[in-house]
TORFIGU-810618 format. One record per residue (C-alpha): residue in one letter; x, y, z. Coordinates in steps of 0.001 Angstrom, whole numbers, padded with zeros to 6 digits, always signed. Layout:
# TORFIGU-810618
AXYZ...
This chain:
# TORFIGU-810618
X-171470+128809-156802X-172278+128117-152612X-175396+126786-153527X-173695+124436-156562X-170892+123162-154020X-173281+122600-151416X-175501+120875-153577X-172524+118432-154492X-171450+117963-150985X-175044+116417-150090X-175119+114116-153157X-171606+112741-151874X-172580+112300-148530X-176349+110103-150384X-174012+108320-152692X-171844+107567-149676X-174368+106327-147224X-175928+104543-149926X-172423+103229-150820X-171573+102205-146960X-174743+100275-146016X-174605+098193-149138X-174728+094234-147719X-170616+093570-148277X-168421+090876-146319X-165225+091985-143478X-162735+089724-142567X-161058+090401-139037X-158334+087291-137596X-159693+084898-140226X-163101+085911-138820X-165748+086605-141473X-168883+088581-141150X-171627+089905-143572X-172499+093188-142763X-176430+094373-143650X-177819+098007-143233X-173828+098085-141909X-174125+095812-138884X-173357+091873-138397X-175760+089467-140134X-176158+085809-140045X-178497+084360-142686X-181345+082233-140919X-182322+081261-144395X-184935+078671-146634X-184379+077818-149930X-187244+076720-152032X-187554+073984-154719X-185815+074955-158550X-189342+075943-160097X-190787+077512-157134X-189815+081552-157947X-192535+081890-160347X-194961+084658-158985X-197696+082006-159027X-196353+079730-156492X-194972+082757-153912X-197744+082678-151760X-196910+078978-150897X-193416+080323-150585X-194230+082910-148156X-195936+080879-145962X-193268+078486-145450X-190943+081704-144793X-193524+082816-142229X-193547+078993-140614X-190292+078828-140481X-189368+082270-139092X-186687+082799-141374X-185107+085933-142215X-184019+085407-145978X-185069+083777-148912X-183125+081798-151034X-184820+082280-154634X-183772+081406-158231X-183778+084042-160804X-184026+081992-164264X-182290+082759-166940X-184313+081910-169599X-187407+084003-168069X-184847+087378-167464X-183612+087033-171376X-186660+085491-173579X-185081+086818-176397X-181580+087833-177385X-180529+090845-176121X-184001+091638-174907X-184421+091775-170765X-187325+091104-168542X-186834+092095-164927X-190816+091469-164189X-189855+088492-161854X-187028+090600-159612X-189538+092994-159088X-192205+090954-157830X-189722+089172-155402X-188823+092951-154018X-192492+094016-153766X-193033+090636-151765X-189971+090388-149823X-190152+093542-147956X-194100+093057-147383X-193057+089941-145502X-189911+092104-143815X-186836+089221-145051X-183928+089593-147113X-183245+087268-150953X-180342+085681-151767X-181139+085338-155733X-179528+082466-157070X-178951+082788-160862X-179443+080107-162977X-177422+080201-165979X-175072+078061-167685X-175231+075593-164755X-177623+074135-162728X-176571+071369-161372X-173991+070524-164491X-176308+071180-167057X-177556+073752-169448X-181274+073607-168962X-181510+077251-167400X-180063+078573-170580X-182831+080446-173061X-184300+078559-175717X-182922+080941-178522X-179392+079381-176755X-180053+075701-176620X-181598+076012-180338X-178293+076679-181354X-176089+074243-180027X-173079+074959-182490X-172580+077886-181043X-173472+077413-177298X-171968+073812-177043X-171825+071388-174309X-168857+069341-173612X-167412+066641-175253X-167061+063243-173391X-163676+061518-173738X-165374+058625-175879X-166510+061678-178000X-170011+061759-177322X-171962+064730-176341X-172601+064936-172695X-175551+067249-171267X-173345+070109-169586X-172282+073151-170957X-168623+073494-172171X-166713+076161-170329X-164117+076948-172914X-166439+078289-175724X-166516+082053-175287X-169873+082605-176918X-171561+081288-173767X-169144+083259-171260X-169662+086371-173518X-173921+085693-173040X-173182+084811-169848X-171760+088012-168800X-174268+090591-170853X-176922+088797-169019X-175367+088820-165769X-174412+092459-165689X-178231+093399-166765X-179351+092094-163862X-177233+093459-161428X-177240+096476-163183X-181185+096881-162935X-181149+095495-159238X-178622+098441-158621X-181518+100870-159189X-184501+098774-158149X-183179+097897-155007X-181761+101290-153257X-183264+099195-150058X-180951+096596-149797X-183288+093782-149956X-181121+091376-151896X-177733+090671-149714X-176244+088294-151924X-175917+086329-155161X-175116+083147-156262X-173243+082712-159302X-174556+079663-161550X-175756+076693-159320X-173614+073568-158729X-171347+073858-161520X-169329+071149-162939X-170363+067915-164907X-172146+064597-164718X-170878+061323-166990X-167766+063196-168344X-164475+064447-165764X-163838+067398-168828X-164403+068433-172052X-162584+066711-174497X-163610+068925-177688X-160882+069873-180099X-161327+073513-178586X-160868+072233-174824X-157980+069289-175557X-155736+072326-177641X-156346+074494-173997X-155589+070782-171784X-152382+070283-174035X-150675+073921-173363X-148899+074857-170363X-150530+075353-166984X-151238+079221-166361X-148491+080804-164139X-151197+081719-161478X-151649+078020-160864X-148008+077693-160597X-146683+079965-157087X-145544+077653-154676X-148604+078321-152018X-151014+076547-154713X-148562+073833-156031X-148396+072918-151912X-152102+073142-151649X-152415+070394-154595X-149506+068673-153673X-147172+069099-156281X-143469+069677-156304X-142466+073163-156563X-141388+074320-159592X-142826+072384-161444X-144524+073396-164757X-145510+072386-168345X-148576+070477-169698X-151989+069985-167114X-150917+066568-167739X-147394+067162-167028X-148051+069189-163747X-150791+067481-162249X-150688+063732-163449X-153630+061384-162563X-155252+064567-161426X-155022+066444-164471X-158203+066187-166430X-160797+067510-162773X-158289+070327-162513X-158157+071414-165897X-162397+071393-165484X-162059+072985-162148X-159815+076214-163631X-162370+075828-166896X-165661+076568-165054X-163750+078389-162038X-162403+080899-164681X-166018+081073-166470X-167994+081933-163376X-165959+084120-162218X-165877+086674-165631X-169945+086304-165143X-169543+087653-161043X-166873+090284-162599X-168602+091391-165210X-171790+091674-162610X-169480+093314-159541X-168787+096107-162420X-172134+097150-162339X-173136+096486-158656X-170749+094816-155672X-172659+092673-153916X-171299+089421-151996X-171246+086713-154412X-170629+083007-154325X-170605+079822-155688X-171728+076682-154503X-170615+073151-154871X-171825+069547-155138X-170074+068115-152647X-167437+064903-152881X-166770+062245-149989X-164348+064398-148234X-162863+062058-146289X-161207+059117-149137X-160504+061622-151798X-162657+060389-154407X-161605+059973-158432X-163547+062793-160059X-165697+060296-162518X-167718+059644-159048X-168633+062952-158820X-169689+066326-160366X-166290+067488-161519X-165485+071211-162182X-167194+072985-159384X-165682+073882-155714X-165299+071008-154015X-163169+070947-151407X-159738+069554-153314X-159948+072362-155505X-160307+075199-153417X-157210+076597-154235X-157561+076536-158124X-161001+078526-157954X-159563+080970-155035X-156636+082182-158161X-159141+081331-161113X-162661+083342-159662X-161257+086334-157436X-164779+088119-157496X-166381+085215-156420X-166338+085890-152761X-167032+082347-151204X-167455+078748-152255X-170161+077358-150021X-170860+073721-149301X-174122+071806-150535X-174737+069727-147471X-176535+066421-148436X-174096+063882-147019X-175134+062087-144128X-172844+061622-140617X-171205+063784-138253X-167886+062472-139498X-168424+064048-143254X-170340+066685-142266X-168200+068359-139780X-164873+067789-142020X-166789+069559-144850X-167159+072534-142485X-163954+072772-141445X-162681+072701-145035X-165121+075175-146053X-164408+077513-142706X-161148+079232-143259X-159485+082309-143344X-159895+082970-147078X-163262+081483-147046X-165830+082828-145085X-168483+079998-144260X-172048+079780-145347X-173960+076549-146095X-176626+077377-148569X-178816+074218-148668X-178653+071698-146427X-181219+068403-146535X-184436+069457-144765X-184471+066867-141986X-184142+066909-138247X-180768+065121-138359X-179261+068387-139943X-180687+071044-137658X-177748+070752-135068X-175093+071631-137662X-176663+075669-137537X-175098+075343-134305X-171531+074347-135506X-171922+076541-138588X-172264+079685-136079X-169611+078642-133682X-167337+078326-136302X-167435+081933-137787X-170382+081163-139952X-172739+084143-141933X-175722+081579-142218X-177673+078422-142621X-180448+077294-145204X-182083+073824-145522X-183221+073406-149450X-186960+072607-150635X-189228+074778-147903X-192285+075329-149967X-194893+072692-150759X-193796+072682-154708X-196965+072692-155697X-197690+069124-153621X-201427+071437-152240X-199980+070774-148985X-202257+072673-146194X-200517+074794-144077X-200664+073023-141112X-198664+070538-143267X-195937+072745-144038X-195518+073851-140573X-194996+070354-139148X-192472+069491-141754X-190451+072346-141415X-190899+072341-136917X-187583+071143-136285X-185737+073483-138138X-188616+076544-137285X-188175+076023-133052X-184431+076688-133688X-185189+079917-136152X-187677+081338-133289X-185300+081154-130569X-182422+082527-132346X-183976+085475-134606X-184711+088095-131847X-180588+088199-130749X-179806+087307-134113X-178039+090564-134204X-176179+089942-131144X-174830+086095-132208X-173871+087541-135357X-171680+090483-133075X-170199+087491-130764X-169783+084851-133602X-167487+087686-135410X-166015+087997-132637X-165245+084283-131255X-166913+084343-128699X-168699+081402-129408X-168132+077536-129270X-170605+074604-129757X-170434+070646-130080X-172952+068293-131945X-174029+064558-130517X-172531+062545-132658X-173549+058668-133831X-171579+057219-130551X-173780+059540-128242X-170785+060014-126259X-169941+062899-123845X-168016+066204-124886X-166212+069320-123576X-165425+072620-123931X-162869+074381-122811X-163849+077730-121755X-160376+079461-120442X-160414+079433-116910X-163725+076416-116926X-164520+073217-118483X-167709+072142-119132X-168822+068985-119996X-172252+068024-121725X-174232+065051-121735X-176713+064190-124308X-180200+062686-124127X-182613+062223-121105X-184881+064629-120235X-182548+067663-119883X-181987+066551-116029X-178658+065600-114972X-180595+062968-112739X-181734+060866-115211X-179811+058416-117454X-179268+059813-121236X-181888+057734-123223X-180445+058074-126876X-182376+057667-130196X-180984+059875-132497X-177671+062041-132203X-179589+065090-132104X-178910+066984-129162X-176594+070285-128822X-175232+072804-126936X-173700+076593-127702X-171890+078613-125136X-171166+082493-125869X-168301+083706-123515X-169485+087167-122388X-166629+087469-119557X-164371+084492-117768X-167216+084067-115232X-170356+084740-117391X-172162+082365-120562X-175083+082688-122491X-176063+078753-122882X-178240+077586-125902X-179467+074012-126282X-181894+070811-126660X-181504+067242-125251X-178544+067544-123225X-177450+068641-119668X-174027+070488-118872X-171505+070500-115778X-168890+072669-115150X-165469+072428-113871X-162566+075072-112994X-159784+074732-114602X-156404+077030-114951X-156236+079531-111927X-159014+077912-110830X-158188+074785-110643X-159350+072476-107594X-160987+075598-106333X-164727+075575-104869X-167479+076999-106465X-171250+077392-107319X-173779+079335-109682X-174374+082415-109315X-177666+082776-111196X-179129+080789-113655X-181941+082558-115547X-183883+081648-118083X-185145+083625-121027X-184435+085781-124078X-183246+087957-126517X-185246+090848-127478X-184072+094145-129136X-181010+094100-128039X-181765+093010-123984X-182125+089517-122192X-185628+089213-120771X-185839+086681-117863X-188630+084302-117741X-187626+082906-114776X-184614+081954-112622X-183970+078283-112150X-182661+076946-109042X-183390+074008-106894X-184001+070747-109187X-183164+072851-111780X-179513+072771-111095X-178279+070837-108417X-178014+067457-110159X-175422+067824-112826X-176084+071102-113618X-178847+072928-115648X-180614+070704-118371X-182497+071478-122046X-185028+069388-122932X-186752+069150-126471X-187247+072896-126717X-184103+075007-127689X-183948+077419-124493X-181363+080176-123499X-180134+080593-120647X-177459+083281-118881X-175226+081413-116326X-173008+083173-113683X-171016+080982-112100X-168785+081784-108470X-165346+080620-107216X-165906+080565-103366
């Protein structure tokens, strides 16, 4: 009987170590962090192009991974390829992306393509779209067909969810390494050419009376309708009706599918969104209505509970729209995470506001060659500007993960107007320039907005600085104030398991006009700075 119990007692104490270092997202303060093999995480990720997962074009995959010096993979896992046939599952591809994934030593993030990608069906299996009856797509309000999948048909949510929950199920037991850290539900839900489905099936749902979770005062608020109010979508939500009624339709789909997968294994899961302007609160015929953009953040929070996060798409152009979709998509019941972003040079200095502002990672979309028979070389010159930033920041990716949970960190952009900005740092201010060479000396010379700066607070008197193009001045401020003082050190260097390494420590023209600089090459440096 000893030997029984203590033979229990140690497969507890596997299933609960196994259990505890299972990739899974904490909330602290409105603070979000990902925790993998049980510590902080932030994604440094690259996503590849839509056909690219096939075991044929990997190598080309891996060597962009490798260029880049990512740590995670952003892969699609197709439908149609997992379920050939009804009811009959090949997991072929998953494995192959394991085997490959820890040879090259970086996480997956496997993106399932289902239902949706991008608003259409295409992902489904051909034994689905041959039978279009019973897997229908919606109805457009002039009643033509439209190519997107209707959400209100439970044949497809019911195929949806078997499907689903196979996979997680087998990556449950293939995986006991932790390889995959998290899944994306469907792919830019919502639909093209039509703001609903106007079948018989979805105008009988559209005519009956808003569901009671919609109707608490905290959403109604959210939308901007009077409390109390209740009835008809039409009724309730007037002019905005018909995208609402979509957004709870798909929100309410994809989030059985990441239930019914949770209830076989609980990894994070999200869903991302094709964004809208956010700034002039667009109609939803101008764009793809249904999925979680921002004005409906509050319908798939109540409608999609297992879905973890809604993530933004980031293909708009401007520091205006860019940094208002990150602060919509950055809050406390939303932990941030921009899964693709355009791959060009213009984009790389939004990692740096995506970390300062609680962020768990950062992926520009289309790193492989899709099959172009690009050389290497090639792919390592298109990808530079976002592979300098992934070398500098991998080694203490650990430790920017542990002080971005942690707010210690704050960052600003150069915007379009190249103009000067501050941070306030508690008991300093410090003020950054953009352009030039990285010497306060020399007059900013401005292009492109692309320079950037990130300070990490370690103590009222100490900063880690990380930047390109700009220089940076401080002031004291608060207790401070009007008081003299001067650096202490300023040494240059890095991260490496765990420990700053100094290269060297600059001094002389290094510092004393206007204060230490960053050219074209992101460097890090530790600051101490003196009241005298």
């Amino acid at each position: 009987m000893k030997r029984i119990l203590l033979s229990l007692i140690f497969i507890a104490f596997i299933i609960t170590k196994n259990f505890a270092q299972i990739p899974r997202l904490i909330e602290k303060d409105g603070r979000h962090a990902l925790l993998v093999d049980g510590k902080p995480f932030f994604i440094l990720g690259g996503q590849i192009h839509n056909s690219s997962g096939w075991p044929g074009m990997l190598p080309h995959v891996w060597t962009a991974i490798c260029a880049l010096h990512a740590n995670t993979l952003e892969v699609p896992i197709y439908w149609e390829q997992v379920e050939p046939e009804e009811g009959k599952f090949d997991f072929s591809l998953i494995d192959t992306l394991l085997i490959q994934a820890r040879q090259q030593e970086v996480h997956l993030v496997l993106l399932w393509f289902a239902t949706w990608k991008n608003g259409s069906n295409h992902y489904m299996p051909l034994w689905m779209k041959n039978n279009s009856a019973k897997y229908p797509n919606i109805i457009g309000k002039d009643g033509k067909p439209v190519d997107s999948p209707s959400p209100n048909y439970n044949a497809t949510l019911d195929a949806d969810k078997r499907a689903f929950a196979a996979v997680m199920k087998y990556l449950k037991n293939a995986d006991q390494r932790h390889t995959v850290i998290m899944m994306q539900v469907e792919n830019e839900s919502g639909a093209w050419g039509s703001v609903r489905d106007y079948s018989p099936v979805a105008q009988k749902l559209f005519e009956s009376d808003v569901p009671s979770a919609l109707l608490t005062p905290s959403v109604l608020k959210s939308l901007n309708v009077t409390e109390g109010a209740k009835g008809s979508w039409q009724k309730v939500f007037g002019d905005r009706a018909d995208e609402y009624f979509q957004a709870w339709s798909v929100a309410s789909f994809i989030g059985k599918v990441a239930a019914a997968g949770k209830a076989e294994y609980q990894l994070p899961m999200y869903a991302n969104a094709a964004l809208r302007d956010p700034l002039t609160n667009p109609m939803a015929n101008t764009y793809e209505s249904g999925g979680p953009t921002d004005n409906v953040i509050p319908i798939w929070k109540v409608a999609a509970p297992s879905i973890d996060l809604l993530a933004p798409d980031i293909y708009l152009r401007g520091s205006e729209k860019i940094l208002k979709v990150i602060d919509l998509y950055s809050q406390a019941d939303n932990a941030l995470f921009v899964p693709e972003a355009a791959l060009s040079a213009d984009n790389v200095k939004y990692l740096y506001e995506v970390i300062a502002r609680g962020g768990i990672g950062f992926s520009p979309f289309g790193i492989d060659d899709n099959g172009e028979g690009k050389t290497d070389a090639e792919i390592a010159e298109r990808l530079s500007s976002f592979a300098k930033e992934y070398a500098m920041i991998e080694p203490m990716m650990r430790e920017i993960a542990e002080w971005r949970f942690e707010g210690q960190i704050k960052a600003v952009t150069e915007r379009e107007d190249f103009a000067d900005q501050s941070i306030d740092l508690g008991d300093w201010k410090a003020t950054i320039k953009f352009g030039g060479d990285g010497r306060g000396n020399r007059p900013p010379v401005n292009t492109k907005p692309t320079g950037k700066l990130m300070i990490v607070k370690l103590s009222e008197n100490k900063f880690i600085l990380i930047g390109t193009e700009c220089h940076i001045t401080f002031q004291p401020i608060g207790k401070n104030e009007g008081k003299a003082w001067q650096y202490g050190q300023v040494e240059e260097g890095k991260y490496e398991n765990g420990k700053f390494n100094v290269l060297r420590i600059q001094n002389g023209d290094e510092t004393d006009w206007g204060g230490p600089g960053f050219g074209e090459t992101p460097t890090v440096l530790q600051t101490t700075l003196i009241i005298r």
